[in-house]
C-alpha positions in Angstrom: 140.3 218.2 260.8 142.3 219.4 257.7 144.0 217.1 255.5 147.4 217.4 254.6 147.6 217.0 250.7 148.2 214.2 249.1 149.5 214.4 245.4 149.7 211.8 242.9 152.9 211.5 240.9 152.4 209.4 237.5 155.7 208.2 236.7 154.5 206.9 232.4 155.6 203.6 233.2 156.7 202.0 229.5 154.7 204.8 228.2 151.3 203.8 229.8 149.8 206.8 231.9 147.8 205.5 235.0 150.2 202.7 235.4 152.6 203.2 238.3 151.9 206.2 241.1 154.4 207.6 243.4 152.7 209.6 246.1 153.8 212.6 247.4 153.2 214.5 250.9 155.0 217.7 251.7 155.6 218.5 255.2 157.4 221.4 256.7 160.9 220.7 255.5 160.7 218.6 252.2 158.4 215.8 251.0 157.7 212.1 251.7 157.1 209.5 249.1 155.1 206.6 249.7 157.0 204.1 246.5 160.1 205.0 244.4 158.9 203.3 241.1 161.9 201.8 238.8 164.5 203.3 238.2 163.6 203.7 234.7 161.0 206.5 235.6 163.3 209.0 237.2 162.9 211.5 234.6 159.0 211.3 235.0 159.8 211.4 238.9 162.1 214.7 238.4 159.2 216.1 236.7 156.5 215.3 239.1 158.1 217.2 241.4 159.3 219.9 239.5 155.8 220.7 239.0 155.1 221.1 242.2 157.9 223.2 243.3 160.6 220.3 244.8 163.6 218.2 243.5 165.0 214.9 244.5 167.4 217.1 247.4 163.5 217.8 249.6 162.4 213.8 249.4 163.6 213.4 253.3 161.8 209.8 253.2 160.6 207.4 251.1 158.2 204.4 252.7 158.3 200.9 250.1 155.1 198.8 250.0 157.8 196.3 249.2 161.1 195.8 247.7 159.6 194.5 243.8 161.2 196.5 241.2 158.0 198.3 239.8 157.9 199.7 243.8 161.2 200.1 245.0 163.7 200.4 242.1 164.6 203.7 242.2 164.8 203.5 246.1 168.8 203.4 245.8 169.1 206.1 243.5 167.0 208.4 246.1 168.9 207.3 249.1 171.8 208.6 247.3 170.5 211.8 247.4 170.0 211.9 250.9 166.2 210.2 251.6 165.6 207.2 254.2 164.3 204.9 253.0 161.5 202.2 254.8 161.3 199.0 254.0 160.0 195.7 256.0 162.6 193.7 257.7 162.7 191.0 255.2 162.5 193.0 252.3 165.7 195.3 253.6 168.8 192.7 253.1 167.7 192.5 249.5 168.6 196.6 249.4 171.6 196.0 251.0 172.6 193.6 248.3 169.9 193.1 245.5 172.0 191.0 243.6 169.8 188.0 244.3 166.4 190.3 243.9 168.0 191.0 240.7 169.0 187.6 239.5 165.3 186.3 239.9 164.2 189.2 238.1 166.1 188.5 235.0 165.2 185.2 235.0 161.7 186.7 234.3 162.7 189.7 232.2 166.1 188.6 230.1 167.1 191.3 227.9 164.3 193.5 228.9 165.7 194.2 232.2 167.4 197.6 231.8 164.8 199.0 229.4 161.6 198.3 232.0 163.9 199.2 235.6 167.1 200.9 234.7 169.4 200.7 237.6 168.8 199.2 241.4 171.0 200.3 243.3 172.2 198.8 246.9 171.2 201.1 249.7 173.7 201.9 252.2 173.2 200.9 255.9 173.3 204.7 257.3 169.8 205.4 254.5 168.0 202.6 255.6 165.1 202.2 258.1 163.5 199.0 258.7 159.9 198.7 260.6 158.5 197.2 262.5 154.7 195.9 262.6 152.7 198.8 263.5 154.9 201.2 263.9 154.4 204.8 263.2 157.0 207.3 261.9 157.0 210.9 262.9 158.4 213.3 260.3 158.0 217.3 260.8 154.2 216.6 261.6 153.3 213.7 259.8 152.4 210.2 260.8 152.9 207.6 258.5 152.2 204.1 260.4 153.1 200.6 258.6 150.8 197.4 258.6 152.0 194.2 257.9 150.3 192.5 254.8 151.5 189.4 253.5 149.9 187.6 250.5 151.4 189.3 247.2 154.7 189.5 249.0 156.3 188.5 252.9 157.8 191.2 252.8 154.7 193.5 252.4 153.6 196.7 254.5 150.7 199.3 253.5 150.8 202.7 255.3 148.1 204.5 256.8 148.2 208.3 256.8 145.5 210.2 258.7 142.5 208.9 256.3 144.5 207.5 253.6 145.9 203.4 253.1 148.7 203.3 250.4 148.0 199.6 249.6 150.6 198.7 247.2 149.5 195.5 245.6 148.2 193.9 248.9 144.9 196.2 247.4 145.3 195.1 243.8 145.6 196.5 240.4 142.8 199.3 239.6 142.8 201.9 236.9 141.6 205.4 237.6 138.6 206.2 237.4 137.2 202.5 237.0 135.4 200.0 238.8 137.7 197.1 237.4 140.1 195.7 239.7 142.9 192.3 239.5 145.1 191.1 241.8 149.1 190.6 241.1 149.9 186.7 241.9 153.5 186.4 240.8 155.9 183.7 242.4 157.6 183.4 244.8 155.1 184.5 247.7 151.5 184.3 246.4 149.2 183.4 249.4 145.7 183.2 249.4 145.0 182.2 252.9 147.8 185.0 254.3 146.0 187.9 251.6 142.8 187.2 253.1 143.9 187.8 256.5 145.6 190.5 255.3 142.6 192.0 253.8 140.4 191.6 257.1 142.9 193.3 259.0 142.6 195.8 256.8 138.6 195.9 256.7 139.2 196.5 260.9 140.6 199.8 260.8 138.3 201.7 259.0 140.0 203.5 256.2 138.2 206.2 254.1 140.3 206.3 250.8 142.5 203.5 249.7 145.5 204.3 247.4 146.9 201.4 245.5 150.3 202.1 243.5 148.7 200.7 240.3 146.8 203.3 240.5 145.5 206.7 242.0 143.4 207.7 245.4 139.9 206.3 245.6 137.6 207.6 247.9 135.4 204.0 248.3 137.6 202.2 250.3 135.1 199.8 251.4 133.5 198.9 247.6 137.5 198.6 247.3 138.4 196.1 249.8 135.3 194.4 249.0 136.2 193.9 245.6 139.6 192.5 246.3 137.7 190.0 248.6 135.5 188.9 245.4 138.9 188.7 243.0 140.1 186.4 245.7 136.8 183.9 245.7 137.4 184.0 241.8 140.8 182.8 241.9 140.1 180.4 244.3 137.0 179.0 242.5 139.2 178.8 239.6 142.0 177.2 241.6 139.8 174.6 242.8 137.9 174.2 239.5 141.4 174.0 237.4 144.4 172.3 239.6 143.4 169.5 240.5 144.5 167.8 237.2 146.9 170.0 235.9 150.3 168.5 236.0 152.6 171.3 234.2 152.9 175.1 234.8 152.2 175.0 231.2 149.1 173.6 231.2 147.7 175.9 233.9 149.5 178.5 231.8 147.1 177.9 229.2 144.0 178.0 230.7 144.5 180.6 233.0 145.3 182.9 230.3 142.0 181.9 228.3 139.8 182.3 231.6 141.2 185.7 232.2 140.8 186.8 228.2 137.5 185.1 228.7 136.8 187.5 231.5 138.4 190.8 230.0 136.4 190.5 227.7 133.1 190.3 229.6 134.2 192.8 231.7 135.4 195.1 228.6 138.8 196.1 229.9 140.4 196.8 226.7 140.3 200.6 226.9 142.7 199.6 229.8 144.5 196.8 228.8 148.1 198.6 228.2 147.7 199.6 231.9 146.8 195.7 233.0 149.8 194.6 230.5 152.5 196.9 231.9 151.9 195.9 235.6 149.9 193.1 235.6 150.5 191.0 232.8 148.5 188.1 233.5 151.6 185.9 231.9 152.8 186.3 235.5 150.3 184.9 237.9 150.5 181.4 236.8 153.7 180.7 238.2 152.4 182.1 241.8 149.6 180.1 241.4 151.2 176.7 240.9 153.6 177.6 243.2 151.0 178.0 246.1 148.9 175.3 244.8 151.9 172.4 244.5 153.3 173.6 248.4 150.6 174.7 250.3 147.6 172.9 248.9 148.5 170.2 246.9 152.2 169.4 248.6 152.3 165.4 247.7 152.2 166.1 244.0 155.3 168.5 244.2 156.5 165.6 246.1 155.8 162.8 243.8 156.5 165.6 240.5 159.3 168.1 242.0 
C-alpha cells in the first residue's frame, strides 16, 4: 500500500527550531493540518506552505490534539479563511468563546501573552466540527480517525492516519532525532491513572510511526510508547517519594525542579534544552502535579489546607 505523504511544518516557535510541528497532508483538493500552532507562528506557517506549493485558502481542515494555545491558537485565524476545524467536544465551547481559555492563560503568562501566542480568535459555529470518540473523517480520500486520550488534557484526541498517530502531548515532548523524551503535566487536567489508560489504548492498535507535535515523525512507535510508560513510573516514584510531606506548591516547586536539573543533567539534554524550555518548561508541571496529588490522591489535605 502507498503512503500518502506526510510533511512536517516547523513553525520556529520563540525562535527554537524542532519546537512546535504542524503537519501537513495534501489530498486532491487542498491540504489538512493536523495542529494550528499559536498564532504567533503564522508567518512560519505561511511559509511552510509556500514551500510546498499552497497558501492558507487550500487548508480545507484542520484536526486539534486539543484546544492549548501552543496547539490550537492559530485555529481561529484559519477558520477565517475558510478551514474546519476539529476539536473534541469539550474542548470546542472554549473556541466558541476562549475568553475563559484565555484568562487562565494569562494568569500563567502576564505580559508575555501576545509575544508567545499572538491572537486566539473565537471560531464561528458554521467552521467548527466537534468529534466524536472514534470517529473517522473522510476528506477527498483521506481518513483521519480521532481517539480519545485524556491525561495531559480532558479534552484530548490523537489521530490516526493510515500508519501514522499524531499524538499531541498525550505522547510527550521529544526532540528530533533523539532518544530523550518528557511528559507535559500542567494544571488543570494532569492525570496519571487516565494517561496510562490512555497510553494502553494506544499500545492496542498497533501504530508504526508516532508523531508528537513537540516534535517530528518517528518511525519506533513502540520504543516511543514505551518510553512515555517509563516517564510515567518516574513521576509517579517521585510523587510517592516527594508528596507525602509537602504542604505548599512551593515546596514541591523546589524539589521538583532540582530532581529534573538533576536528571537533565544525567541524561545530557542541554544541546536541547531551548527546545524543552519553550514547550515544556518544567516550571509548569508542578502545579499539575499538586493539583492531581491534593484531589485525587491525597483529597483530605486539600480538605483540611484548601
Amino acid at each position: 500500500m502507498k503512503l500518502t505523504p506526510v510533511h512536517t511544518i516547523d513553525l520556529n516557535f520563540l525562535g527554537a527550531a524542532g519546537a512546535i510541528a504542524t503537519y501537513l497532508i495534501p489530498h486532491s483538493q487542498g491540504a489538512v493540518l493536523i495542529e494550528s500552532g499559536p498564532g504567533s507562528t503564522l508567518n512560519a506557517l505561511q511559509t511552510g506552505l509556500a514551500n510546498h506549493g499552497l497558501s492558507v485558502s487550500n487548508i480545507t481542515d484542520v484536526f486539534l490534539t486539543h484546544i492549548h494555545l501552543d496547539h490550537a491558537g492559530a485555529a481561529g485565524w484559519l477558520a477565517r479563511q475558510g478551514a474546519r476545524i476539529h476539536v473534541h467536544p469539550v474542548g470546542a465551547p472554549h473556541l466558541r468563546n476562549p475568553e475563559k481559555l484565555l484568562a487562565s492563560a494569562a494568569r500563567i503568562y502576564g505580559e508575555a501573552m501576545e509575544s508567545m501566542w499572538g491572537a486566539f480568535l473565537p471560531i464561528p459555529e458554521t467552521q467548527l466540527s466537534v468529534l466524536h470518540d472514534g470517529e473517522v473523517v473522510r476528506i477527498n480520500g483521506l481518513q483521519v480517525q480521532a481517539i480519545d486520550t485524556p491525561g495531559h488534557a480532558d479534552h484530548h484526541y490523537v489521530y490516526l492516519f493510515e500508519d501514522i498517530c499524531f499524538s499531541g502531548d498525550i505522547g510527550g515532548v521529544r526532540p528530533a532525532g533523539s532518544r530523550l523524551l518528557r511528559l507535559p503535566m500542567p494544571p488543570p487536567e494532569f492525570h496519571l491513572e487516565k494517561w496510562r489508560l490512555s497510553l494502553a489504548r494506544l499500545k492496542e492498535l498497533g501504530i508504526r510511526r508516532i508523531a508528537p507535535t513537540h516534535f517530528g515523525v518517528f518511525e519506533d512507535a513502540d520504543w516511543h510508547l514505551d518510553a512515555v510508560a517509563r516517564e510515567l513510573d518516574s513521576i509517579e516514584a517521585w510523587i510517592q517519594a516527594n508528596l507525602s510531606d509537602i504542604s505548599s506548591l512551593e515546596e514541591l516547586s523546589e524539589r521538583f525542579l532540582a530532581w529534573d536539573s538533576q536528571r537533565g543533567r544525567r541524561e545530557q539534554i542541554s544541546s536541547y534544552q531551548r527546545i524543552f524550555d519553550a514547550v515544556n518548561p518544567a516550571w509548569m508541571s508542578p502545579a499539575g502535579i499538586y493539583r492531581y496529588w491534593r484531589k485525587y490522591r491525597n483529597p483530605e489535605a486539600a480538605l483540611k489546607n484548601p
